[in-house]
C-alpha positions in Angstrom: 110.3 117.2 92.9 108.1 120.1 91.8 108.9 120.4 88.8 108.6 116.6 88.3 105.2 117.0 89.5 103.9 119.6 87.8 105.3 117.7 84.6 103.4 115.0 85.4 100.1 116.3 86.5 99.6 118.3 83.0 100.7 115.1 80.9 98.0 112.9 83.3 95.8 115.7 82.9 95.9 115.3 79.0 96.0 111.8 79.1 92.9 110.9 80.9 91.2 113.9 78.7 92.0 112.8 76.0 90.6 108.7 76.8 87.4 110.2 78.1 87.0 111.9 74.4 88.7 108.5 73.0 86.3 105.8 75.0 82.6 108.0 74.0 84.3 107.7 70.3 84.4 104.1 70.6 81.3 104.0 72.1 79.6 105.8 69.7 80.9 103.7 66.6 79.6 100.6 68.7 76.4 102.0 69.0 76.2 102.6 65.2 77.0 99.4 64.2 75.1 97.5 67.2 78.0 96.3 68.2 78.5 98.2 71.6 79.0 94.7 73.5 81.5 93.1 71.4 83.8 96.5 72.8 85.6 95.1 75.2 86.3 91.4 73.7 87.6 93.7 70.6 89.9 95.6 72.7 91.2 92.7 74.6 92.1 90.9 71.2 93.3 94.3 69.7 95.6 94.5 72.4 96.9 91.3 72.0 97.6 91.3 69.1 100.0 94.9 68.9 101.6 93.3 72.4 102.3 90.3 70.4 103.5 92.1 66.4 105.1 94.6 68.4 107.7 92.3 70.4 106.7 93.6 73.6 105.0 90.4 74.4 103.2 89.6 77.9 103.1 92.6 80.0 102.5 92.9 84.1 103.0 96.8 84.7 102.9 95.4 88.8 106.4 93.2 87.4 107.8 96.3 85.8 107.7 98.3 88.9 109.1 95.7 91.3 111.9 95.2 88.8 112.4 98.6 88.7 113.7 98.6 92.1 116.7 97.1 91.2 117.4 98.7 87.7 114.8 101.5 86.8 116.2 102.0 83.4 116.5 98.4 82.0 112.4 98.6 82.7 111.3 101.9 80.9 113.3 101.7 77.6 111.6 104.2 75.0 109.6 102.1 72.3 108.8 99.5 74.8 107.0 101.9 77.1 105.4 103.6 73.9 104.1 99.8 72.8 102.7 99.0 76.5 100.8 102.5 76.8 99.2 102.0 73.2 98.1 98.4 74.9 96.8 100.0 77.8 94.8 102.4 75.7 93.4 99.5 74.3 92.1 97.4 76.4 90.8 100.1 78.7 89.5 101.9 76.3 87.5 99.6 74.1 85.9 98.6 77.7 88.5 95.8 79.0 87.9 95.3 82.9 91.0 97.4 84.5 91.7 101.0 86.1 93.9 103.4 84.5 95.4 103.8 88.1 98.2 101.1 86.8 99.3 102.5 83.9 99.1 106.0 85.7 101.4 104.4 88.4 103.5 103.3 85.5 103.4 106.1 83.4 104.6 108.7 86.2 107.3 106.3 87.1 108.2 106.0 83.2 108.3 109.6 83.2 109.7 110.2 86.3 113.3 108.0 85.1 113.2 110.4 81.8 113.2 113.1 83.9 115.9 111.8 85.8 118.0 110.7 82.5 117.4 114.6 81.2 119.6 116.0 84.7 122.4 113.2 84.6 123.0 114.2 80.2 123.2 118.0 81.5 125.3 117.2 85.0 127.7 115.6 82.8 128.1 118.9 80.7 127.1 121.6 83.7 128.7 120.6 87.1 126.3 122.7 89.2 123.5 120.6 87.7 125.0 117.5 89.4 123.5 119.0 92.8 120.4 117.9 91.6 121.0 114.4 91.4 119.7 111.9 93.2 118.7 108.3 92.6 117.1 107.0 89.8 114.4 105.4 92.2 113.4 108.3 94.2 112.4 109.9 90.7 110.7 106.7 90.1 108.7 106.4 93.0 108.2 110.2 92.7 106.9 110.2 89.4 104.5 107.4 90.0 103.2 109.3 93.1 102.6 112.4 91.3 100.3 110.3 88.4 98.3 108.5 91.2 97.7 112.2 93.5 96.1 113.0 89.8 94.4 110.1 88.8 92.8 109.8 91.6 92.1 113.5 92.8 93.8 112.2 96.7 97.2 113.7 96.9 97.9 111.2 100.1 96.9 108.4 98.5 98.9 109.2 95.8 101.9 109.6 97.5 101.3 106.3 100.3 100.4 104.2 97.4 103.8 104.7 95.5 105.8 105.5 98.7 105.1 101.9 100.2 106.9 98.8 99.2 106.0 95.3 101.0 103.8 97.5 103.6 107.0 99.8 104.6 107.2 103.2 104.5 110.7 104.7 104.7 111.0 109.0 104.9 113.6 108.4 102.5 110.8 107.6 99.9 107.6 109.2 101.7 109.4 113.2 101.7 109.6 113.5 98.1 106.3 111.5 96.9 104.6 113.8 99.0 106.1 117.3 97.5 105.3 115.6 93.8 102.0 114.3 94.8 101.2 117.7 95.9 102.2 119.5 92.5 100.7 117.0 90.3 97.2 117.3 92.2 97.6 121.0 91.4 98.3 121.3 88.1 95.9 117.7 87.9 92.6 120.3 89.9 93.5 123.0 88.0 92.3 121.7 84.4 90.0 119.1 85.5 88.7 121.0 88.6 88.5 120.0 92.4 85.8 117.9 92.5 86.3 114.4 94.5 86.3 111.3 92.7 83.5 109.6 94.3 81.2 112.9 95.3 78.2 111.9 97.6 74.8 113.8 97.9 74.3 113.3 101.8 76.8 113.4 104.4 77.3 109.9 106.8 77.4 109.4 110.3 79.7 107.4 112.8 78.0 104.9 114.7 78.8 101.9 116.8 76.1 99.8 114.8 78.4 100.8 111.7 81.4 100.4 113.5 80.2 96.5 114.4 78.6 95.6 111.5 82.4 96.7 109.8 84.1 93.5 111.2 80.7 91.1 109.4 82.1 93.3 105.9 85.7 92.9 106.6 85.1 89.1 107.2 83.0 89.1 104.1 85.4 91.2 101.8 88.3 89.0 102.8 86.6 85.8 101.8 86.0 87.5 98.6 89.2 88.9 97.7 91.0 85.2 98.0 88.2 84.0 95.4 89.2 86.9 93.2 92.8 86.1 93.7 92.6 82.2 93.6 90.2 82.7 90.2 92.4 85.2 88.5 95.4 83.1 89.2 93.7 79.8 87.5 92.2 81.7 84.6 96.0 82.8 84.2 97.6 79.1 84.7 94.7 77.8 82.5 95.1 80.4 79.3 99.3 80.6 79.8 99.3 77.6 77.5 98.2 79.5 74.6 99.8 81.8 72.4 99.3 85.3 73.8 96.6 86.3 70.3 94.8 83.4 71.4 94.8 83.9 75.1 93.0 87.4 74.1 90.7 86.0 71.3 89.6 83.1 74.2 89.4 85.9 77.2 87.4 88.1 74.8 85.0 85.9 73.8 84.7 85.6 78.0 84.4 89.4 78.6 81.3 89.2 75.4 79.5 86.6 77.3 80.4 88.5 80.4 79.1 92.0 79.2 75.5 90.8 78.3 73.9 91.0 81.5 74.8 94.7 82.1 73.6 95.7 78.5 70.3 93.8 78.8 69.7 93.5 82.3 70.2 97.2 83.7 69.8 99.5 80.1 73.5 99.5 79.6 74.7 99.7 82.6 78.9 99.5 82.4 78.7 96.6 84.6 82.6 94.7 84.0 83.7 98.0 81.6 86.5 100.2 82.6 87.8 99.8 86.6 84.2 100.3 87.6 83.1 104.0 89.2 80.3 104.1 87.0 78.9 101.1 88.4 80.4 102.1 92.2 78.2 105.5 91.5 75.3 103.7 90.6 75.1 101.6 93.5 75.7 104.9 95.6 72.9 106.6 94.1 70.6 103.7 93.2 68.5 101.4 95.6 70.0 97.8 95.0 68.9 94.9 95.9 71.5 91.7 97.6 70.7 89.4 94.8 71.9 92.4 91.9 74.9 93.4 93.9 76.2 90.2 94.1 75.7 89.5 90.7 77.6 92.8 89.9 80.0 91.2 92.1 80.6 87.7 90.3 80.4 89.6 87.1 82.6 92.0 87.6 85.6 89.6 89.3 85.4 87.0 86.6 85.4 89.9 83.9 88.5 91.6 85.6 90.2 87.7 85.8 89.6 87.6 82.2 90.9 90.9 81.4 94.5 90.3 82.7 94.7 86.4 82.5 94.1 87.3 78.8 96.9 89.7 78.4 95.3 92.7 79.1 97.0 96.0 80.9 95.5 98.1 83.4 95.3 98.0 87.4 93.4 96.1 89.8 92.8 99.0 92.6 89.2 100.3 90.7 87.8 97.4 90.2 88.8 96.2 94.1 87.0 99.1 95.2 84.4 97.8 92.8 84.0 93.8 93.9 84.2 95.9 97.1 81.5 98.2 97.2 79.2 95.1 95.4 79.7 93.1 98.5 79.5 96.3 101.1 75.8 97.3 99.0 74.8 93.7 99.3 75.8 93.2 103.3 73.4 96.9 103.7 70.6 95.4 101.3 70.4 92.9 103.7 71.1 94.7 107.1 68.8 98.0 106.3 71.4 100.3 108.4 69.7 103.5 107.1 72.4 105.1 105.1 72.6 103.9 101.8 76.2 103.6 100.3 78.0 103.3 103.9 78.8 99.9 103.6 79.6 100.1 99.7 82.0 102.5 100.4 83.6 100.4 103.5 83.3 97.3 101.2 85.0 99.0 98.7 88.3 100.0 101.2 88.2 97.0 102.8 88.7 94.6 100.0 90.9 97.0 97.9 93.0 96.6 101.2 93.2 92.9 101.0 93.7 92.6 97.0 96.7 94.9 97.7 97.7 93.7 101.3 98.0 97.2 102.5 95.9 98.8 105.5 96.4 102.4 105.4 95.9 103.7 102.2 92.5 102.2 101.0 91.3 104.3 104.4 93.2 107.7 102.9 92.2 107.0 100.0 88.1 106.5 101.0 88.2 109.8 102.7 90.3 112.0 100.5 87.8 110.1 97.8 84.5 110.9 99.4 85.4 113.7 101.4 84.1 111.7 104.2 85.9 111.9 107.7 82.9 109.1 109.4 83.7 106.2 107.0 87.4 106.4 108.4 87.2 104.3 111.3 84.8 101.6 109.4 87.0 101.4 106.9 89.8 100.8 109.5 88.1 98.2 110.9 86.8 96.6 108.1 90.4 96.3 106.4 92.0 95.1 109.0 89.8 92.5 109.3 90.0 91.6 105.5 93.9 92.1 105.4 93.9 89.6 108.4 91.9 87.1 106.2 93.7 87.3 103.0 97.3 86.6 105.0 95.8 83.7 106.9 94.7 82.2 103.5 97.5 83.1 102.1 
């Protein structure tokens, strides 16, 4: 597993390096032309369109893993995999509204069955090679944990998120997704340094009033996360009928109308961009008022529907923790508890928790995230309450 990891740290590493010098390219050419907000709807139709002229069609990187359960290498065949990550480069970065957590997951995964196809060729030549086999899945699962640990700076979280399967986690899966977690955040810190992914300026305190106030925010974030379901699944049914060129050219003429607010509004503020940290950092660092937050709310969940019901690729976990910490800033807006960004950041756990119907990680992940040991128990509270929602709507 440590080599896997360390594999798969360095290539993350130089992935995401190279999208943050690939997205302020885009950027730039937008802003010479004046065409900055027509970004994403050019990415989502740009992505379409190779999905659809290179025969890899409709993709849901969330299918591909499931199905990789049962046969990991009918899912990661070469030129398909090379055709979904040029669509994931795409649509994230031209703007579209998803988080390179998915095709992270993915990616590891992907590389973690090549890895495994590399020791089975030289066990069938070297026999003492064949003590290194072991099932394709474990390198799977190991693969993707290693990609998340990196991507998102939280070993843990990394290696919980790709260890659990219908909110199980078997030893059999955790042991080695924690060994490759743990290399790939090495290698990951070692070129792109230490620092969290969400770094805050003042430290928070635990307090019953926060502790309380968690169940209003769980109730609230629950409630929320079945509209973003039950709107992403219609937008989906509703654009299905068409062709998938057209179901990007109609979603992107969506994410244009979608993006205005942020441009005008807030001085280009990456509202429904990317999975959202920009706008999660702002609202940490910036006084918002209810009305905004909500608005970054709606904005945000109907740009993210858009994104995939119009045949985009990405992941849904950032912008969760977005519509998340949108609804958590707007609860405190209203409350005044006195430590701005505490509920965001519960928010953000809590419905990350319900879109993914999972209640441990979103907590590892806020405080390996934050560095933040007092938003662990709000966060517990407030996603249990939302997971409890979500399965009674559900």
């Amino acid at each position: 597993m440590l080599p896997l990891g360390l594999g798969i740290g360095l290539c993350v590493a130089l992935a995401l390096g190279g999208l943050e010098l690939f997205e302020p390219w885009v950027s730039r050419i937008g802003g010479r032309t004046h065409s900055l907000i027509l970004l994403p709807a050019l990415g989502l139709v740009l992505a379409t369109a190779w999905l659809q002229l290179s025969g890899a069609g409709e993709v849901s990187l969330f299918k591909d893993l499931d199905l990789a359960r049962k046969d990991p290498y009918q899912v990661f065949p070469f030129w398909a995999s090379l055709a979904k990550v040029v669509g994931c480069v795409l649509t994230i970065g031209f703007g579209g509204s998803a988080g390179v957590e998915g095709p992270g997951k993915w990616f590891g995964a992907a590389l973690g069955l090549q890895y495994h196809r590399i020791v089975r060729a030289g066990a069938q030549r070297y026999s003492p090679l064949r003590r290194l086999l072991i099932s394709p899945m474990v390198m799977v699962r190991s693969g993707a944990a290693a990609a998340l640990a990196a991507v998102f700076r939280a070993p843990l979280s990394g290696a919980l998120m790709a260890a659990e399967h219908d909110g199980r986690i078997s030893p059999e899966s955790l042991v080695p997704c924690l060994v490759s977690a743990a290399a790939g955040y090495i290698v990951f810190a070692a070129r792109m340094g230490h620092a969290p992914l969400l770094p805050l300026a003042r430290p928070y305190t635990l307090g019953g009033r926060e502790v309380a106030w968690s169940l209003l925010l769980g109730l609230c974030c629950g409630l929320g996360a079945s509209l973003f379901l039950w709107v992403r699944a219609r937008l989906g049914s509703w654009l299905r009928r068409y062709p998938l060129m057209v179901r990007g050219l109609i979603a992107g003429l969506g994410l244009l109308l979608l993006v205005l607010p942020g441009h005008f509004l807030w001085d280009g503020l990456p509202v429904i961009q990317g999975g959202g940290l920009e706008l999660v950092r702002h609202l940490l660092e910036e006084q918002t008022l209810p009305r905004y937050a909500l608005l970054f709310f709606a904005l945000k969940l109907f740009a993210t529907g858009l994104t995939f019901a119009g045949g985009g690729i990405g992941g849904i976990w950032l912008p969760s923790v977005t519509m998340g910490a949108a609804i958590g800033t707007a609860l405190d807006g209203v409350l005044g508890l006195g430590q701005p960004g505490y509920m965001a950041l519960v928010g953000a756990s809590a419905f990350a928790g319900a879109t993914h119907n999972t209640l441990l990680v979103p907590c590892v992940f806020l405080a390996e995230t934050t560095a933040q040991a007092a938003l662990v128990v709000p966060a517990l509270v407030g996603t249990a309450v939302a997971y409890l929602v979500i399965q009674e709507r559900s």
